[in-house]
N, C-alpha and C positions, 0 to 999 in steps of 0.2 A: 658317585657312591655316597650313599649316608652318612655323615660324622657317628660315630658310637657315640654313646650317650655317654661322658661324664662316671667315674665311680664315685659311691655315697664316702664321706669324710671316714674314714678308720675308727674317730673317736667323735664322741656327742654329749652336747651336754647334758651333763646329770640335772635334773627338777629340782630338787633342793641344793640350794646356791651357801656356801659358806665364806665369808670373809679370813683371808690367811691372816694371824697373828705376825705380827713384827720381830722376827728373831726366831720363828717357829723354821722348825728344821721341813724338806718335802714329807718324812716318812708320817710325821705327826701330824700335817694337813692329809695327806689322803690317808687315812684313820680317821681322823674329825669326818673328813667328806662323805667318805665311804657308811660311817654308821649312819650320818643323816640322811642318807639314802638307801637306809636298810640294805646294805651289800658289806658282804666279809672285806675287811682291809685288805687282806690277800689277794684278792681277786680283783680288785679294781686295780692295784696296784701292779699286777702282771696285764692287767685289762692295757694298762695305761703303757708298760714298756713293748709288750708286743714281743714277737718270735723277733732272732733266739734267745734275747735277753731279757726270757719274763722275770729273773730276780737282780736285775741289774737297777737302774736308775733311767726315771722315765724322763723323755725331750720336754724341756718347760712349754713348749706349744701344746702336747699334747695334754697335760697337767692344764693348761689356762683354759683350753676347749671344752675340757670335763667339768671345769669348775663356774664359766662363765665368765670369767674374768679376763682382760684384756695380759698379752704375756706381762708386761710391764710393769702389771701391780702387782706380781707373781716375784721380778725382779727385786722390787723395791723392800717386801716381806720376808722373802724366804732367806735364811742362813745360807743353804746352803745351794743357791739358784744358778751359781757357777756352774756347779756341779750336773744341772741336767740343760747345761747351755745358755744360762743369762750371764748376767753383766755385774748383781747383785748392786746397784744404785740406789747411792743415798738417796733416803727420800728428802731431805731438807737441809739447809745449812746449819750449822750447828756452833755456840757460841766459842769465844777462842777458849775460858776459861772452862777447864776441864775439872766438874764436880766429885772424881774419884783419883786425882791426886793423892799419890800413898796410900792409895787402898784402891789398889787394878784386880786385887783377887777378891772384892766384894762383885767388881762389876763384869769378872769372867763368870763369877757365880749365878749373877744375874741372866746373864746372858746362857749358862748353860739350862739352867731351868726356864727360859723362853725357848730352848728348843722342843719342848711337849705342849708346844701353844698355849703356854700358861699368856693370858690376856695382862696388857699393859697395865693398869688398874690395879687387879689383885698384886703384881708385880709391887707396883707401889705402898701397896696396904701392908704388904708382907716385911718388906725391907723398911719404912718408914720414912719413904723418899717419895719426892714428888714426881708425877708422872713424865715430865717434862726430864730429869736428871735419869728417869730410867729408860724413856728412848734415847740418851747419850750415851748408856752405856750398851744399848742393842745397836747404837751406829758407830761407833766410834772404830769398830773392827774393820771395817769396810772403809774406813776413811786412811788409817793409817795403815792398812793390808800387814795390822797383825795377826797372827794366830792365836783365837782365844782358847788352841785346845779341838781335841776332837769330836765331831761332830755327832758321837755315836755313842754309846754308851758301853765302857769297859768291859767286860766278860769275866768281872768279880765277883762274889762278898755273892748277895742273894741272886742275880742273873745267872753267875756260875752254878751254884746250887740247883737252881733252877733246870738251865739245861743238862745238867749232871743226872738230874730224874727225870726227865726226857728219853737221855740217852738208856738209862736203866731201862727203858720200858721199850726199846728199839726199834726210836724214831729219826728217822734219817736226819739230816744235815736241813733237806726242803721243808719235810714236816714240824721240824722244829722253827723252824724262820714263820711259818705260818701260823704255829700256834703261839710264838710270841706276836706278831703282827697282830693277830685276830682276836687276841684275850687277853693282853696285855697291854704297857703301856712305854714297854724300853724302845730306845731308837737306836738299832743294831737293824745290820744289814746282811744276806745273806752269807757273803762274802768273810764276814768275819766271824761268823760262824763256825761256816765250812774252815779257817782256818786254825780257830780253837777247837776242833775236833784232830784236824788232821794234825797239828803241830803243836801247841801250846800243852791241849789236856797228854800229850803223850809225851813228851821234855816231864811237864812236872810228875807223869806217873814212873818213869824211869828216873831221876831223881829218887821222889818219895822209896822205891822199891831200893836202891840203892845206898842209901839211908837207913831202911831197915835191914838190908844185908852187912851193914858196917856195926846195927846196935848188937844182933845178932851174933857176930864175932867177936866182939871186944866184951859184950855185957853193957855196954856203958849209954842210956839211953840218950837220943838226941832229941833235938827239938820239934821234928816231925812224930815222934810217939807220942806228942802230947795232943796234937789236933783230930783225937779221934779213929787215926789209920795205925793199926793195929797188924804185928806181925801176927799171920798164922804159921810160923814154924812151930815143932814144940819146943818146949823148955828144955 
């Protein structure tokens, strides 16, 4: 009988080729990738994880295939390459003396603003350190397997806001993760989303509500009547 022929690969590489930043997070390379390739972030990005986990986190194979890059250098860049199955490998050794000695929260700072693949360079121009002291402080996590912190960006101050008028205008949980993905620049994932919908924003609206049923009995205004939320009982 005939051998069947072989299926074509699932994924392929994209025409325009981008090099991953050093400390850049996955969600920030495929955003970079996807615009240079005139494709919505969203879409490459469920392209890339495939059924049932189109908003899960995609296999670093399938990320290296799209980008043209061998997985390795994928491993070597990415923050957070554990994460869709590397090994996350220092690219170099690095000197014994450590240039952010008493100052680890200049170079978690560093390191969190390298997850929106701000380039090594600017990194340096920006802090007033030399390039060489700002890849010590995008490897040094990965050498001593500490945590600089999460990889994602909190669901505060302007993102809260943000999806807060989202939700006003009643866009689910997926449309939201998209329209930040696709028009945006935060590195949130869908998952944490969906959980500041279902848990978080509904803890602090029962609080907040609870608070105004306490200013409302007593008369005695609290700290939450000042941020804007506003009983409407009457007077």
């Amino acid at each position: 009988m005939p051998m069947k022929s072989e299926l074509p690969p699932r994924v392929a590489p994209l025409p325009v080729r981008l090099r991953p930043c050093l400390g850049e997070s996955a969600n920030s390379y495929i955003r970079r990738l996807a615009r240079a390739n005139h494709l919505k972030p969203s879409f490459l990005h469920c392209y890339l994880c495939g059924p049932p986990q189109w908003f899960g986190k995609p296999l670093l194979e399938h990320l290296a295939t799209a980008a043209g890059h061998p997985p390795e250098a994928l491993e070597r860049a990415l923050a957070d390459a554990n994460a869709l199955g590397g090994t996350n490998r220092p690219r170099r050794r690095l000197p014994r003396k450590n240039p952010f000695t008493g100052h680890r929260d200049l170079a978690d700072r560093i390191a969190q603003e390298a997850l929106n693949g701000t380039p090594i360079r600017t990194l340096a121009k920006r802090h007033n350190l030399s390039c060489w002291d700002i890849r010590f402080a995008l490897e040094i996590p990965r050498l001593t397997t500490t945590l600089m912190g999460p990889l994602t960006d909190p669901i505060t101050g302007a993102l809260a806001d943000l999806i807060e008028n989202m939700i006003r205008k009643n866009l689910s949980g997926r449309q939201i993760w998209m329209e930040l993905m696709d028009h945006h620049d935060y590195v949130v994932t869908y998952d944490s989303i969906h959980h500041y919908i279902r848990h978080t924003r509904s803890r602090d609206s029962e609080q907040r509500n609870r608070a105004l049923d306490r200013e409302y009995a007593t008369g005695a205004p609290t700290a939450l009547s000042h941020t804007g939320n506003r009983s409407t009982r009457p007077e």
